[in-house]
C-alpha positions as CSV (number, residue, x, y, z in Angstrom):
1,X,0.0,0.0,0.0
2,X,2.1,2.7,-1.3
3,X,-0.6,5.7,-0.3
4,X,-0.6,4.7,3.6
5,X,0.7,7.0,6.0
6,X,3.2,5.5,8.8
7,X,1.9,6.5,12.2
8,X,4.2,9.6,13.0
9,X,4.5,10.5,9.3
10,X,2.0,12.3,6.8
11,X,0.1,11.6,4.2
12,X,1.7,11.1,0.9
13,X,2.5,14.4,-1.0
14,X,0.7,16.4,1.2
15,X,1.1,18.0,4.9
16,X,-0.9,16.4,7.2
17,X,0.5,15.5,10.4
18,X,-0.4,11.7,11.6
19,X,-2.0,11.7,13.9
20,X,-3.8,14.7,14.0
21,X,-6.8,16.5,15.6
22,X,-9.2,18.9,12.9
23,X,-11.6,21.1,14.4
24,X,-14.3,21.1,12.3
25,X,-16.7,24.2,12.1
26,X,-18.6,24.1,8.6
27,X,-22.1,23.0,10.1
28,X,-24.1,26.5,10.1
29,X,-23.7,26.5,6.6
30,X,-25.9,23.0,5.8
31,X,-28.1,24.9,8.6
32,X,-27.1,23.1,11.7
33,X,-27.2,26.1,14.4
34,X,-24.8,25.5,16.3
35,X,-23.9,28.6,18.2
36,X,-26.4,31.6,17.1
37,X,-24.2,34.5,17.6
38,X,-21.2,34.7,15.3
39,X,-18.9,36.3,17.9
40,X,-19.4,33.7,20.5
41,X,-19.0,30.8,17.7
42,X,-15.6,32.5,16.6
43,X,-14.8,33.2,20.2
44,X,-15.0,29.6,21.0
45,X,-13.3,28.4,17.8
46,X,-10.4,30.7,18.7
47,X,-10.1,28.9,22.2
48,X,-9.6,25.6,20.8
49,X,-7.5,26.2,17.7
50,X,-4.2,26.5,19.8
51,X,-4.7,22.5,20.8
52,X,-5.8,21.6,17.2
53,X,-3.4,20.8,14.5
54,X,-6.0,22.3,11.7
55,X,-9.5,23.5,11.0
56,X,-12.2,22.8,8.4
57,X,-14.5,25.7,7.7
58,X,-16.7,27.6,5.1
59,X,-15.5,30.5,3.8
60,X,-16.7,33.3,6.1
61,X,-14.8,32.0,9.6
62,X,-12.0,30.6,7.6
63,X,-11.2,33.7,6.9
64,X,-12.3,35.9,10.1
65,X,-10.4,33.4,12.0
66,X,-7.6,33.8,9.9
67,X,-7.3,37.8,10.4
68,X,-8.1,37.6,13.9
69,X,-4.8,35.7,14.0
70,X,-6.1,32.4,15.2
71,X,-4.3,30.7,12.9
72,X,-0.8,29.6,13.0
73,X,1.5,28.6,10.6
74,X,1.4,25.1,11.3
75,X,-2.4,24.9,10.9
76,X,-3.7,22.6,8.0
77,X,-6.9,24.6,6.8
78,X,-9.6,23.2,5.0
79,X,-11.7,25.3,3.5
80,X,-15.4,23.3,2.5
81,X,-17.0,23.4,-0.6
82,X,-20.4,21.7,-0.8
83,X,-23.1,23.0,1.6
84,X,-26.1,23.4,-0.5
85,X,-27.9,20.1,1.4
86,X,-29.5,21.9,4.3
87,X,-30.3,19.5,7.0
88,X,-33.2,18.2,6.9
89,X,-33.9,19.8,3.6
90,X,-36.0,17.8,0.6
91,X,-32.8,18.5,-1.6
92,X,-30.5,17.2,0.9
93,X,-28.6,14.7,-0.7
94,X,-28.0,17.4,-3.8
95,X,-25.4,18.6,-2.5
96,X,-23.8,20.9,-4.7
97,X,-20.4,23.4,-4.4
98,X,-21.0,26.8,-2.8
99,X,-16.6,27.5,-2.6
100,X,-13.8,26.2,-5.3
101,X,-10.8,24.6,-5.4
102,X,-9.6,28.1,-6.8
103,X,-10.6,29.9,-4.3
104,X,-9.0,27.9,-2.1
105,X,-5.5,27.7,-3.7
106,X,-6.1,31.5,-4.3
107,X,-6.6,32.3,-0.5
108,X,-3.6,30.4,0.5
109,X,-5.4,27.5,2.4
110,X,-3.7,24.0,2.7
111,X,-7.0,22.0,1.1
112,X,-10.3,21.8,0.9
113,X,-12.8,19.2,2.4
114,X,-15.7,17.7,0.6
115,X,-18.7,15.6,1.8
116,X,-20.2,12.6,-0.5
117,X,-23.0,11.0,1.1
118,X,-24.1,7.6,-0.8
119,X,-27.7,6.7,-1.0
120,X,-27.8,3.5,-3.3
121,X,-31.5,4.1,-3.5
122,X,-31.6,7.9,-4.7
123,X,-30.2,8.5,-8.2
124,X,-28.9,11.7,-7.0
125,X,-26.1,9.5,-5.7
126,X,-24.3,9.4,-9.3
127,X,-23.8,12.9,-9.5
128,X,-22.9,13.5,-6.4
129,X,-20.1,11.2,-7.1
130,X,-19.4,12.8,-10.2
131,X,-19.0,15.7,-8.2
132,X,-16.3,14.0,-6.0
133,X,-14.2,12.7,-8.9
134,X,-14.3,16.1,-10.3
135,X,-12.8,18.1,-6.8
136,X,-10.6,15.8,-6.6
137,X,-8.8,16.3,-10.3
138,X,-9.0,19.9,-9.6
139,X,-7.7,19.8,-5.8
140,X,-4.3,17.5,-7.2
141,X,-4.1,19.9,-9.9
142,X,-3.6,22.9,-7.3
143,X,-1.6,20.8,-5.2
144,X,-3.7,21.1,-2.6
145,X,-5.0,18.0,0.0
146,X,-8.2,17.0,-0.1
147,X,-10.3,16.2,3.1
148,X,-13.0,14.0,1.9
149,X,-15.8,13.2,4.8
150,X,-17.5,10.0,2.9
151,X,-20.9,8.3,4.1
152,X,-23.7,5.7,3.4
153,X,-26.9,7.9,3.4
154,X,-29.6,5.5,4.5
155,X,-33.0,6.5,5.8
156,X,-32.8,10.0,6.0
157,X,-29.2,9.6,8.1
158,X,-26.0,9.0,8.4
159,X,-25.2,5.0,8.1
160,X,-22.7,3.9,11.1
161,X,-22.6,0.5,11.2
162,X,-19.3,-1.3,10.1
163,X,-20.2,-2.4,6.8
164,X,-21.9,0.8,5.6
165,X,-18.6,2.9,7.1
166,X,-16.0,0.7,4.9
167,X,-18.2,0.8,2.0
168,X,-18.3,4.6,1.6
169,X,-14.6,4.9,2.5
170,X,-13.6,2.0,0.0
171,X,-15.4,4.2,-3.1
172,X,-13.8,7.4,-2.2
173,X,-10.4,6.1,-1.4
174,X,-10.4,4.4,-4.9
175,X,-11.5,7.4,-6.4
176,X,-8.4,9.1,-5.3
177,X,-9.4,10.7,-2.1
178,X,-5.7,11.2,-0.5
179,X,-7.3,11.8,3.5
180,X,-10.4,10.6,4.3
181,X,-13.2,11.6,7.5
182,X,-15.8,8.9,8.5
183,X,-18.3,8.3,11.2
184,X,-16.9,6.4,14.3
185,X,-18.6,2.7,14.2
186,X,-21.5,1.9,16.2
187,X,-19.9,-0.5,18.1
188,X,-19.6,-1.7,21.7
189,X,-16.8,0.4,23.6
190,X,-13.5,-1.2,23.5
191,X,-12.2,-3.9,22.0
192,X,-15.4,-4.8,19.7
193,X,-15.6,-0.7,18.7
194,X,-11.3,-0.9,18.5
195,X,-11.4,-3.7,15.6
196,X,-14.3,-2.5,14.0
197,X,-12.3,1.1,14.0
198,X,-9.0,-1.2,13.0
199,X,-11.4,-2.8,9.6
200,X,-12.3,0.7,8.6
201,X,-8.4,1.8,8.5
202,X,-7.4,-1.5,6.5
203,X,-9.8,-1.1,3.7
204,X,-8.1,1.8,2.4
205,X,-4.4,2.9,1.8
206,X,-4.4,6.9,3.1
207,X,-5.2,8.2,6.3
208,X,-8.7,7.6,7.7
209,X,-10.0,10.5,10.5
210,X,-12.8,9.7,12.2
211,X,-15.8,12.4,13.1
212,X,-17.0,13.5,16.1
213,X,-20.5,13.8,16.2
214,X,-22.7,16.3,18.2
215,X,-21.9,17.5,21.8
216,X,-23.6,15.2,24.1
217,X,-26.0,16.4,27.1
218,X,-24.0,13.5,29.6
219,X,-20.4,15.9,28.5
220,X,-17.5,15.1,26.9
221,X,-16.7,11.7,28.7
222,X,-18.0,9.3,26.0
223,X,-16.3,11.4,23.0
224,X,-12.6,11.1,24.9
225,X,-13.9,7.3,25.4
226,X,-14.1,6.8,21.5
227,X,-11.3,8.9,20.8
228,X,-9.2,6.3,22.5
229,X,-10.9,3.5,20.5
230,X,-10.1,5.5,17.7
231,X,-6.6,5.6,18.0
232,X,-6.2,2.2,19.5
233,X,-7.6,1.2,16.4
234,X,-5.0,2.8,14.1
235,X,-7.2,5.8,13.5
236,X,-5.1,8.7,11.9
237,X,-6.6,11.4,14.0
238,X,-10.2,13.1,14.9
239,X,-12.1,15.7,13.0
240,X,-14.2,17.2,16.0
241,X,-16.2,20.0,16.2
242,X,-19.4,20.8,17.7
243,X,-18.5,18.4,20.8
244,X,-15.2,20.7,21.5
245,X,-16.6,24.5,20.6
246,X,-19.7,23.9,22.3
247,X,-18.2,22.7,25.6
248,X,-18.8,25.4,28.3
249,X,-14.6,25.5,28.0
250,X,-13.8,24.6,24.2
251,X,-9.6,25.1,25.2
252,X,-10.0,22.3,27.8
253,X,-12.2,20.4,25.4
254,X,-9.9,20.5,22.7
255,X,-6.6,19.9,24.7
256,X,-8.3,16.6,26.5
257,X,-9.0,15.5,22.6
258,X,-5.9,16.4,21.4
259,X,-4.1,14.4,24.4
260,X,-5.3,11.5,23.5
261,X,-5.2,11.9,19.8
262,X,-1.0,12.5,20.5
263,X,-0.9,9.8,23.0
264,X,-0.2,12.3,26.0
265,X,-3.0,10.9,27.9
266,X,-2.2,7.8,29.7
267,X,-4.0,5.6,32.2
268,X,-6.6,7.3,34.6
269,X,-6.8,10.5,32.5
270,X,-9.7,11.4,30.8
271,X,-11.1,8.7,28.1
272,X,-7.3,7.1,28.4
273,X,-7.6,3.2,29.1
């Protein structure tokens, strides 16, 4: 596999630390309200991004972030480029480009990131693809990485069982996605969730993030719990967002994540085993 990133090293041809925590903020966008007021969502975004080793963002806080300085030079930045399925929305799955590649390359970010979502039952599927393969010629083109978060649509949701995860990342990796972002598997914590995790990373030969999810009402306990399963499972980082910037402190949030994420955690710390 000559695509596949050696733990400690970075993907081929392209800057992304392994392993590596992405703070993901592109959800207002799709119209997931996160955090209403724009101040407080960049405030909190701002806290966290010292701990993170990136971010993924539309094109309005990418860039506010960016002149309020909360960006370093070691930062990967991803800026995303297909919002047009609101949440929820009739025409979600028709998920078109609201950003470019150009833009990108011409704003001086590292990459762009790109959701596919693959309903086998809803012909909208096959463009949507189409769609993929044609970011990704233009993204190599730039020389510019491409995050691509891939997922089994199924029922009006994201599909997370085992099967469903490996199938998505399988078509986008052969397509020529060079880093990809799934959904954690639903599977039992620990050892069954760790080989499930584990299956997911050996069906493909680039580095496989795994997504957060939402913040959950019981706190952050159970997202450090599957971060750990993550990693133990040859995960190549997390790409986390809402769980981190909408934590009452987003900097602790983030630097409990990216403990584990850089194996800083060990036993009796927070979600370490």
């Amino acid at each position: 596999m000559t695509g596949a990133a050696a733990p400690g090293g970075r993907s081929p041809e392209h800057g992304l630390p392994v392993p590596s925590l992405i703070l993901a903020a592109d959800h207002r966008a799709r119209g997931v309200i996160t955090i209403e007021r724009y101040d407080d969502l960049c405030r909190a975004l701002a806290e966290a991004l010292p701990h993170c080793d990136g971010l993924l963002a539309t094109a309005q806080p990418m860039g506010d972030l960016s002149e309020m300085g909360a960006l370093g030079p070691g930062h990967r930045t991803y800026l995303s480029l297909n919002r047009t399925g609101l949440a929820g929305s009739a025409f979600e799955l028709d998920d078109r480009l609201v950003a470019s590649v150009w833009r990108a390359a011409e704003e001086g970010w590292t990459g762009v990131k790109h959701m596919t979502r693959i309903d086998v039952t809803d012909p909208a599927t096959a463009g949507a693809l189409e769609l993929l393969g044609q970011v990704l010629e233009e993204a190599k083109g730039a020389g510019l990485e491409a995050l691509v978060e891939a997922a089994v649509w199924r029922d009006g949701g994201m599909a997370r069982d085992t099967d469903a995860i490996v199938f998505a990342a399988v078509v986008a990796h052969d397509m020529g996605a060079p880093v990809l972002k799934v959904p954690i598997p639903a599977a039992p914590p620990g050892a069954p969730r760790v080989e499930a995790v584990a299956r997911v990373v050996a069906s493909v030969g680039v580095p496989v993030l795994f997504l957060g999810g939402p913040r959950r009402e019981d706190g952050l306990q159970r997202v450090l719990d599957e971060v750990a399963d993550v990693m133990a499972g040859g995960g190549a980082g997390m790409a986390v967002g809402r769980a981190v910037y909408q934590d009452p402190s987003p900097a602790d949030a983030a630097r409990a994540v990216a403990d584990l994420v850089h194996g800083r955690a060990g036993p009796g710390a927070p979600g370490g085993r």
